[in-house]
N, C-alpha and C positions, 0 to 999 in steps of 0.2 A: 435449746438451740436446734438438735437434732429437727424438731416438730417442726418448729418455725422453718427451715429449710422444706421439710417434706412439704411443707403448703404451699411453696412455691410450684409444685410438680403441675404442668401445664395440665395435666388432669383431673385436678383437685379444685382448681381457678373455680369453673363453673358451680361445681357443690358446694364452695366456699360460699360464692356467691349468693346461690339458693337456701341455702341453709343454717347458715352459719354454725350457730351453737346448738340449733334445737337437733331435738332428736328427728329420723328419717330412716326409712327403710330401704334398702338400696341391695340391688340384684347387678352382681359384677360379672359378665360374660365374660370369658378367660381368667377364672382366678388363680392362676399359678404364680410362681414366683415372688410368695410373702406376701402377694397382693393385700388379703386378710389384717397381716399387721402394719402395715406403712397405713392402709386406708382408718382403719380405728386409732392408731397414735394421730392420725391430724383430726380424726372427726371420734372422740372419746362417745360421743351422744348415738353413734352410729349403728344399725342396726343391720350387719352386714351378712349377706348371704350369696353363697360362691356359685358359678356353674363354671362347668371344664369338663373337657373330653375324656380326662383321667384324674383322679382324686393326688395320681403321684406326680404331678407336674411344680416338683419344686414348690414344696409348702410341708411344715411341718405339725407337731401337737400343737404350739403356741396359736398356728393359724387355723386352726380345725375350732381349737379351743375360742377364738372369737367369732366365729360364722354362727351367725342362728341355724341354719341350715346347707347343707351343699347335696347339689343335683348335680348327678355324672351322668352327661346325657352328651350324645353326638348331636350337635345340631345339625347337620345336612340330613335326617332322619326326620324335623321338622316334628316330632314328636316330643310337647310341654307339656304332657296332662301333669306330670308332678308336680309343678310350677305353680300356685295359685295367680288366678285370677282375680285382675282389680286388685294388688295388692302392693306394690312398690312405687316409694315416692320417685326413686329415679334407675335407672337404667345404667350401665357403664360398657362400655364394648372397647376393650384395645387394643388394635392388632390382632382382629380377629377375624374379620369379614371378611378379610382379604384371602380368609383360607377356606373358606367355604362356596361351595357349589352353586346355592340359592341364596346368596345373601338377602337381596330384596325381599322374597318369600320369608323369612328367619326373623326379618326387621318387623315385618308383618304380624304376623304371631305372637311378637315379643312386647308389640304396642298393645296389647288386650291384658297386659300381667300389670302392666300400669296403672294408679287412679288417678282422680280429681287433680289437672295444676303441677302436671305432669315434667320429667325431666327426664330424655333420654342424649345422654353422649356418647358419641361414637369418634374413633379415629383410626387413622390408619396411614400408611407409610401414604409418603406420595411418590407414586412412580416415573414422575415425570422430573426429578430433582436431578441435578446432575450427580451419577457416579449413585443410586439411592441413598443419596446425603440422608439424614435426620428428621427430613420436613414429616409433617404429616398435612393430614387432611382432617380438621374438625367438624362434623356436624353434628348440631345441636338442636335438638325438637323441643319445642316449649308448647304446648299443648295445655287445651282446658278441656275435660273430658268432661261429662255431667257427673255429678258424684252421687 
Protein backbone atom coordinates (compact mmCIF):
# COMPACT_ATOMS: atom_id res chain seq x y z
CA UNK A 1 0.00 0.00 0.00
CA UNK A 2 2.81 2.15 1.33
CA UNK A 3 4.21 1.88 -2.80
CA UNK A 4 1.09 2.40 -4.21
CA UNK A 5 0.71 5.73 -2.23
CA UNK A 6 4.32 6.82 -3.00
CA UNK A 7 3.35 6.62 -6.98
CA UNK A 8 1.09 9.05 -6.39
CA UNK A 9 3.99 11.54 -5.58
CA UNK A 10 3.51 14.35 -8.34
CA UNK A 11 6.94 13.62 -9.08
CA UNK A 12 6.94 10.14 -9.96
CA UNK A 13 3.60 10.71 -12.52
CA UNK A 14 6.00 11.56 -15.26
CA UNK A 15 8.75 8.37 -14.74
CA UNK A 16 5.61 6.38 -14.16
CA UNK A 17 4.67 7.39 -17.24
CA UNK A 18 8.04 7.05 -19.27
CA UNK A 19 8.98 4.08 -17.79
CA UNK A 20 7.04 2.08 -16.19
CA UNK A 21 8.39 -1.13 -15.07
CA UNK A 22 11.57 -1.38 -17.32
CA UNK A 23 14.63 -0.55 -16.02
CA UNK A 24 16.20 3.24 -16.56
CA UNK A 25 18.89 5.15 -15.33
CA UNK A 26 18.03 8.24 -13.70
CA UNK A 27 20.42 11.12 -12.18
CA UNK A 28 18.39 12.99 -9.09
CA UNK A 29 19.63 16.59 -8.51
CA UNK A 30 19.01 17.24 -4.74
CA UNK A 31 19.10 13.91 -3.52
CA UNK A 32 18.60 14.49 0.11
CA UNK A 33 15.91 13.48 2.23
CA UNK A 34 15.57 9.60 1.60
CA UNK A 35 15.18 10.70 -1.93
CA UNK A 36 17.24 7.20 -2.77
CA UNK A 37 14.56 5.03 -1.13
CA UNK A 38 11.00 6.53 -1.68
CA UNK A 39 12.34 6.77 -5.67
CA UNK A 40 13.48 2.78 -5.75
CA UNK A 41 10.42 1.30 -3.62
CA UNK A 42 8.05 2.94 -6.50
CA UNK A 43 10.60 2.27 -9.33
CA UNK A 44 12.38 -1.37 -7.99
CA UNK A 45 13.91 -1.49 -11.87
CA UNK A 46 15.59 1.79 -11.01
CA UNK A 47 18.90 2.60 -11.56
CA UNK A 48 19.35 5.52 -9.31
CA UNK A 49 22.22 7.91 -8.79
CA UNK A 50 22.18 10.90 -6.33
CA UNK A 51 23.84 14.62 -6.75
CA UNK A 52 23.70 17.04 -3.69
CA UNK A 53 25.67 19.65 -2.29
CA UNK A 54 26.48 17.42 0.75
CA UNK A 55 26.49 13.70 0.94
CA UNK A 56 24.79 14.50 4.83
CA UNK A 57 21.67 16.20 3.55
CA UNK A 58 19.34 13.79 5.48
CA UNK A 59 19.95 10.28 3.81
CA UNK A 60 21.23 7.38 5.35
CA UNK A 61 23.24 3.68 4.73
CA UNK A 62 19.89 2.18 3.48
CA UNK A 63 20.15 5.23 0.72
CA UNK A 64 23.75 5.27 -0.20
CA UNK A 65 23.14 1.48 -0.30
CA UNK A 66 20.67 2.00 -3.31
CA UNK A 67 22.47 4.81 -5.58
CA UNK A 68 24.72 3.38 -8.25
CA UNK A 69 26.71 6.39 -7.50
CA UNK A 70 26.64 9.87 -5.67
CA UNK A 71 28.54 13.01 -6.88
CA UNK A 72 28.96 15.88 -4.25
CA UNK A 73 29.34 18.47 -6.33
CA UNK A 74 28.09 22.48 -5.81
CA UNK A 75 26.57 23.15 -8.83
CA UNK A 76 26.85 26.97 -9.03
CA UNK A 77 30.62 25.91 -9.83
CA UNK A 78 29.06 24.54 -13.00
CA UNK A 79 31.80 21.89 -12.81
CA UNK A 80 30.24 18.02 -14.03
CA UNK A 81 33.31 16.37 -15.34
CA UNK A 82 32.46 13.40 -12.66
CA UNK A 83 29.17 13.03 -14.20
CA UNK A 84 29.21 10.97 -17.31
CA UNK A 85 28.23 11.94 -20.42
CA UNK A 86 25.35 10.69 -22.65
CA UNK A 87 24.40 8.53 -20.01
CA UNK A 88 20.91 8.89 -18.19
CA UNK A 89 17.45 8.12 -19.27
CA UNK A 90 16.05 11.00 -17.35
CA UNK A 91 16.97 13.78 -15.12
CA UNK A 92 14.95 14.90 -11.72
CA UNK A 93 15.54 18.41 -10.26
CA UNK A 94 13.37 19.36 -7.09
CA UNK A 95 13.54 22.41 -5.38
CA UNK A 96 16.49 22.96 -6.46
CA UNK A 97 17.05 25.68 -9.17
CA UNK A 98 15.50 27.90 -7.22
CA UNK A 99 18.61 28.05 -5.07
CA UNK A 100 21.14 28.34 -7.52
CA UNK A 101 22.90 31.40 -9.00
CA UNK A 102 23.04 30.18 -12.78
CA UNK A 103 20.31 27.92 -12.99
CA UNK A 104 19.84 28.26 -16.78
CA UNK A 105 23.63 27.78 -17.41
CA UNK A 106 23.35 24.29 -14.84
CA UNK A 107 20.16 23.10 -17.04
CA UNK A 108 22.57 23.56 -19.90
CA UNK A 109 25.37 21.22 -18.80
CA UNK A 110 22.97 18.86 -17.28
CA UNK A 111 21.28 18.31 -20.88
CA UNK A 112 24.66 16.69 -22.30
CA UNK A 113 24.62 13.89 -19.37
CA UNK A 114 21.30 12.80 -21.03
CA UNK A 115 20.94 10.11 -24.16
CA UNK A 116 18.68 9.17 -26.88
CA UNK A 117 14.51 9.91 -26.02
CA UNK A 118 15.49 11.83 -23.25
CA UNK A 119 13.47 12.91 -20.01
CA UNK A 120 14.32 15.83 -17.98
CA UNK A 121 11.90 17.01 -14.79
CA UNK A 122 12.32 19.94 -13.08
CA UNK A 123 10.07 21.86 -10.34
CA UNK A 124 10.04 24.13 -8.10
CA UNK A 125 7.99 26.19 -5.60
CA UNK A 126 5.90 28.90 -7.37
CA UNK A 127 6.40 32.24 -6.01
CA UNK A 128 3.62 33.69 -7.23
CA UNK A 129 1.05 31.48 -4.95
CA UNK A 130 -0.53 33.23 -2.47
CA UNK A 131 1.21 33.16 1.22
CA UNK A 132 3.93 30.44 -0.93
CA UNK A 133 1.25 27.85 -0.72
CA UNK A 134 2.50 24.34 -2.12
CA UNK A 135 2.09 25.06 -5.88
CA UNK A 136 4.89 24.44 -7.95
CA UNK A 137 6.11 24.93 -11.27
CA UNK A 138 6.62 21.79 -13.50
CA UNK A 139 8.77 21.67 -16.54
CA UNK A 140 9.27 18.94 -18.43
CA UNK A 141 11.85 18.44 -21.58
CA UNK A 142 11.04 15.38 -23.80
CA UNK A 143 13.66 15.49 -26.11
CA UNK A 144 15.20 12.98 -29.05
CA UNK A 145 18.72 13.39 -29.02
CA UNK A 146 20.61 11.33 -31.86
CA UNK A 147 21.80 8.26 -29.98
Amino acid sequence: MRRFIESLNFKFLYLKKSFGKRSFKLLDIGSGNHSATKTCRVFPNCQYYGLDISKNYNNDENDFRLMKDFYELDLNKLNFSSVPENYFDAIMMNHVIEHLQKGDEVIKVLLSKLRGGVLYILNTPDIEAPNFLPCMVLLIFMMMKPM
